[in-house]
TIDOPA-120592 format. One record per residue: residue number from 1; residue in one letter; chain; x, y, z of N, C-alpha, C in turn. Coordinates in steps of 0.02 Angstrom, whole numbers, plus 32768, in hexadecimal, padded with zeros to 4 digits. Layout:
BEGIN
+-----+-----+-------+------+------+------+------+------+------+------+------+------+
:   n : res : chain :  n_X :  n_Y :  n_Z : ca_X : ca_Y : ca_Z :  c_X :  c_Y :  c_Z :
+-----+-----+-------+------+------+------+------+------+------+------+------+------+
: NUM :   a :     A :    X :    Y :    Z :    X :    Y :    Z :    X :    Y :    Z :
...
+-----+-----+-------+------+------+------+------+------+------+------+------+------+
***
This chain:
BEGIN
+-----+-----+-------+------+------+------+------+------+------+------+------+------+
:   n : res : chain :  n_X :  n_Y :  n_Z : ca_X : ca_Y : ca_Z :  c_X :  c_Y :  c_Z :
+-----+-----+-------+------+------+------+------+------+------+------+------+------+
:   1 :   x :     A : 802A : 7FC5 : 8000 : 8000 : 8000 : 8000 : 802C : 803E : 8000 :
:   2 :   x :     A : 8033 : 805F : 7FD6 : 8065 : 8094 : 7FC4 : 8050 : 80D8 : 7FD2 :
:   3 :   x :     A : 800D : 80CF : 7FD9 : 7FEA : 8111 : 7FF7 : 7FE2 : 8116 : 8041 :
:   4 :   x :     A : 7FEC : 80E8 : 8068 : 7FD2 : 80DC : 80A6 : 8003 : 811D : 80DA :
:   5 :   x :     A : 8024 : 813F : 80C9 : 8051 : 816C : 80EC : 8019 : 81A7 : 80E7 :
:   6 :   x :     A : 800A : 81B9 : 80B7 : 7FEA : 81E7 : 808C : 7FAF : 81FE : 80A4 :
:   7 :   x :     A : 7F7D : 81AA : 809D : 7F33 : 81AF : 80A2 : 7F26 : 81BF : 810A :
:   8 :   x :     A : 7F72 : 81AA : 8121 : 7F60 : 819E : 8179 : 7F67 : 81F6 : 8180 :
:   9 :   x :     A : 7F9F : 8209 : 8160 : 7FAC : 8260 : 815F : 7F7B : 8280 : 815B :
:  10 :   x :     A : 7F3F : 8279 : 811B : 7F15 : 8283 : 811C : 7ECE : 827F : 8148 :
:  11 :   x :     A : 7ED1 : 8245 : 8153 : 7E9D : 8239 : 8189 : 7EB8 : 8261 : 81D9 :
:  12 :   x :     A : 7F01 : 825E : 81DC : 7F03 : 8273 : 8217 : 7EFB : 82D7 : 8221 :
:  13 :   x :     A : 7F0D : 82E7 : 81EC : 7EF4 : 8338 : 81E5 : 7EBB : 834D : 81DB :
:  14 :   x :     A : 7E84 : 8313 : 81C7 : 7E3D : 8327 : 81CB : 7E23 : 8332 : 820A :
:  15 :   x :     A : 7E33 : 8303 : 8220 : 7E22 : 82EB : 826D : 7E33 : 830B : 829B :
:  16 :   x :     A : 7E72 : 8331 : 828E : 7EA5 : 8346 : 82B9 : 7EB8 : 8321 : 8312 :
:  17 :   x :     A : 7EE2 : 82E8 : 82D9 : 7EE8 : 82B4 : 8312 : 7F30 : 82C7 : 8329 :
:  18 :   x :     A : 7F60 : 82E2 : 8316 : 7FA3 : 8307 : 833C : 7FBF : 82CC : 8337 :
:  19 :   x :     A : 7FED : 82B5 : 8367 : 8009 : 8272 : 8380 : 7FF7 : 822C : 8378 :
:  20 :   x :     A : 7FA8 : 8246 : 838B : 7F8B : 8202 : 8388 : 7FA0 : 81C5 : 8337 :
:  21 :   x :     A : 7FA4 : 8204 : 8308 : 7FA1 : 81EA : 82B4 : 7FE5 : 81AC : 82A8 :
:  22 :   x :     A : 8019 : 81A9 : 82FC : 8058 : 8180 : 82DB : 803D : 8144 : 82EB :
:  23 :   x :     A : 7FF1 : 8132 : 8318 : 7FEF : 8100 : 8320 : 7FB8 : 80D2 : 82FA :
:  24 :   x :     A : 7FB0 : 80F8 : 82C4 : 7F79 : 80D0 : 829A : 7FA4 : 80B9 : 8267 :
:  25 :   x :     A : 7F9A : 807C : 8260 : 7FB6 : 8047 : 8216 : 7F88 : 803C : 81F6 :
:  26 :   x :     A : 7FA1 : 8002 : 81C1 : 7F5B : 7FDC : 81A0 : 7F20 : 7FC8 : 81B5 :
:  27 :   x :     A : 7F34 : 7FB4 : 81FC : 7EED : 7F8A : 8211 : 7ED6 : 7FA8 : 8245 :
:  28 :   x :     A : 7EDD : 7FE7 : 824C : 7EC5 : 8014 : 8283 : 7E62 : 7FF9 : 8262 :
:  29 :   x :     A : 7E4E : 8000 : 82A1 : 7DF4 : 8009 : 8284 : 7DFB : 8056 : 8289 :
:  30 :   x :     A : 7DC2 : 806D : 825A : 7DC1 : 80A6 : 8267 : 7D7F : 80BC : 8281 :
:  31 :   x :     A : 7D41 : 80AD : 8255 : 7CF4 : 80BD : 8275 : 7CFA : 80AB : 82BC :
:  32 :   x :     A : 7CD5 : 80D4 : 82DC : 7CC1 : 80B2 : 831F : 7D0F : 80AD : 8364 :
:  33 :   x :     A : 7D54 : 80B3 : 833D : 7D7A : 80A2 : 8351 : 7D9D : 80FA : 835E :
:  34 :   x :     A : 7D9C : 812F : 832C : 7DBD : 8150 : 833C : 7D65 : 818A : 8338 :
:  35 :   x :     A : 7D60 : 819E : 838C : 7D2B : 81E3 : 838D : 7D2E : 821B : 8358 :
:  36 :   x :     A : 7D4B : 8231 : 8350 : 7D53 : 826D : 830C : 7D36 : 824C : 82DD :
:  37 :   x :     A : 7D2B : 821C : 82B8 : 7D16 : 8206 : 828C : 7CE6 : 8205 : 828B :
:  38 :   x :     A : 7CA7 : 821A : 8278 : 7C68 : 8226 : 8295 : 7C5E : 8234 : 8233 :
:  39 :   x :     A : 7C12 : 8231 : 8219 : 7C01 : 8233 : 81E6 : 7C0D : 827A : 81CE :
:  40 :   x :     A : 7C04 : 82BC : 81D2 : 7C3A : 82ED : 81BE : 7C78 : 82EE : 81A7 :
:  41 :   x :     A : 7CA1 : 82C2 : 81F0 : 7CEA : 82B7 : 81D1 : 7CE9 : 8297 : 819B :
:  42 :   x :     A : 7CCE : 8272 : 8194 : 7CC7 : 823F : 8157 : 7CC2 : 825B : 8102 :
:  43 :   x :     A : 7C96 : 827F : 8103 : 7C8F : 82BA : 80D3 : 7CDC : 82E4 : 80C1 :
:  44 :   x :     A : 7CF8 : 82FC : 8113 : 7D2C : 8325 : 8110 : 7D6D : 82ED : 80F1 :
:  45 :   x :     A : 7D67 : 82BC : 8114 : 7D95 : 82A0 : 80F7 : 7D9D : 8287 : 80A1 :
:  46 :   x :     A : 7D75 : 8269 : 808E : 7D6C : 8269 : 8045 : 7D87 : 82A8 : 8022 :
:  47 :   x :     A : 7D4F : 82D7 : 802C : 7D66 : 831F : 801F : 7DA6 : 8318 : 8012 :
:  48 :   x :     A : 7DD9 : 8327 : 8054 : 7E0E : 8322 : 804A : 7E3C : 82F0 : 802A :
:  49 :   x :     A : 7E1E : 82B4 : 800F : 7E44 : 8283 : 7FE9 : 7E32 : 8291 : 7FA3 :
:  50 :   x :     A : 7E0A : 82B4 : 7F8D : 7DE5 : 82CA : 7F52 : 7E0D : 8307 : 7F3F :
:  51 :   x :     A : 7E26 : 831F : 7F65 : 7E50 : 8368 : 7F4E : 7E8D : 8339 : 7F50 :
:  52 :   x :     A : 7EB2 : 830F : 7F7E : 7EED : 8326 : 7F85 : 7F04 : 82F7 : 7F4F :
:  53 :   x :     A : 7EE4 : 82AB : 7F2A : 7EDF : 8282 : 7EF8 : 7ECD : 8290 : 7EBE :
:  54 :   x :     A : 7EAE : 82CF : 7EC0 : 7E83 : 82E5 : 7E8A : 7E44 : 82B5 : 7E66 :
:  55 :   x :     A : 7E19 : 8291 : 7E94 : 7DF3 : 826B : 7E79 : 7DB8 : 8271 : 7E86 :
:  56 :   x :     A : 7D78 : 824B : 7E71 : 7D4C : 8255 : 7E85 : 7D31 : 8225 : 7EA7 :
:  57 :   x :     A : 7D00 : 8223 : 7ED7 : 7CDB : 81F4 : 7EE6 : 7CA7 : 8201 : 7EED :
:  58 :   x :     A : 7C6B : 81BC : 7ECE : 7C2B : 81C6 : 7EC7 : 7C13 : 81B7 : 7F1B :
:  59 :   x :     A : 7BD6 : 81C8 : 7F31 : 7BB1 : 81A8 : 7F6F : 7BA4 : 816F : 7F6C :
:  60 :   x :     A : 7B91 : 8146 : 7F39 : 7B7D : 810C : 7F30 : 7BD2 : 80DC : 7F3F :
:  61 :   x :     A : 7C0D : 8110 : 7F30 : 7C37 : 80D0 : 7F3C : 7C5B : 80DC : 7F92 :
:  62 :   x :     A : 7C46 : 80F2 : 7FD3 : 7C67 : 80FB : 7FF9 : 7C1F : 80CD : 8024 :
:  63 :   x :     A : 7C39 : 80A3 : 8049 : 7C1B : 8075 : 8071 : 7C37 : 8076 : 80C1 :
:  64 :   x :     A : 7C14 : 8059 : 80F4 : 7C4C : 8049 : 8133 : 7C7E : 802B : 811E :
:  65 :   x :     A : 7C73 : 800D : 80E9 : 7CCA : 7FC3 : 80EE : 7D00 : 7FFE : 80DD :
:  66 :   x :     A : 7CE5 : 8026 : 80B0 : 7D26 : 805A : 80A3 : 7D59 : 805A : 80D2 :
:  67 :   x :     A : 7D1B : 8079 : 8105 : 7D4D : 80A2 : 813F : 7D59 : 8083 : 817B :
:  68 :   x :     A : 7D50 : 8027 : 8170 : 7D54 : 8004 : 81AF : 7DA6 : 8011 : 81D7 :
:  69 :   x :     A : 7DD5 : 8010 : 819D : 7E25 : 7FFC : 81BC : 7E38 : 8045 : 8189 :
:  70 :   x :     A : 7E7B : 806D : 81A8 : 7EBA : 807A : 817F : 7EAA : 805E : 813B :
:  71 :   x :     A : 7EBC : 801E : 813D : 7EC7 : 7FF3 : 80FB : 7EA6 : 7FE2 : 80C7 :
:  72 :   x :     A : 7E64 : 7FF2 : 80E0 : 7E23 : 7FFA : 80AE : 7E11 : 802D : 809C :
:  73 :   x :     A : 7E1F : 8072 : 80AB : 7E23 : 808E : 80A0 : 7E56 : 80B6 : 8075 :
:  74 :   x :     A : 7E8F : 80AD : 8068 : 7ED4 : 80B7 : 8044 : 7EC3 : 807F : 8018 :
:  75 :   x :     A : 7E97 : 8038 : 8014 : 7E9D : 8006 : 7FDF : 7E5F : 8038 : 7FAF :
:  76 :   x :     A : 7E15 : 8057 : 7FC9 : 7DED : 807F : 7FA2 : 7E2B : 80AF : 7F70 :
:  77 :   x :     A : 7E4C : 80D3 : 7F9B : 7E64 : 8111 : 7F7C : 7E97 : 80F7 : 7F3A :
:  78 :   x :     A : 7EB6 : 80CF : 7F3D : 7ED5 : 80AB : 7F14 : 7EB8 : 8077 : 7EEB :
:  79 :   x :     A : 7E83 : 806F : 7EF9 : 7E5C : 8050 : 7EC5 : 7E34 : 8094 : 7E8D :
:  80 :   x :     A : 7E40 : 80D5 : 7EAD : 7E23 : 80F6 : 7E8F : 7E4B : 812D : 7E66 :
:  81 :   x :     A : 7E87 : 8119 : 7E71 : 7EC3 : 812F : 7E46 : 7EDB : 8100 : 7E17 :
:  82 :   x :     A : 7ECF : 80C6 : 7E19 : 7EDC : 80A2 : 7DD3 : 7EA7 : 809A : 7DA5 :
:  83 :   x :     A : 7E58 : 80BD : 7DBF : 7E2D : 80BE : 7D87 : 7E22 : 80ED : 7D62 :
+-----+-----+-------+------+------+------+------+------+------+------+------+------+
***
């Protein structure tokens, strides 16, 4: 996962998780697991993967599984850079 530095950077400046961001990996959960994440953030975060990837994403393709782990989330974003 070659983005996974990137997409945690990201998630962690939405959130503004400070410190907390060195301890999320791949298999961090994230729903339910990190409070800031709340359905807003969720929006904000995309947002911000949509600018900083330059891509788009439809509503129809962002689900819970997206945003269960780190890793599912960086596997979406990179699935959405090779299409």
């Amino acid at each position: 996962m070659q983005h996974l530095e990137e997409v945690r950077n990201i998630l962690a400046d939405v959130l503004s998780l400070g410190e907390r961001k060195h301890s999320l990996n791949e298999g961090t959960i994230l729903l339910g697991n990190i409070p800031e994440l709340d359905s807003m953030a969720v929006v904000n975060v995309i947002t911000a993967l949509e600018e900083y990837y330059d891509i788009t994403v439809d509503d129809d393709e962002i689900s819970a599984k997206t945003f269960e782990t780190l890793g599912s989330l960086t596997h979406f974003v990179e699935q959405k850079l090779s299409s």
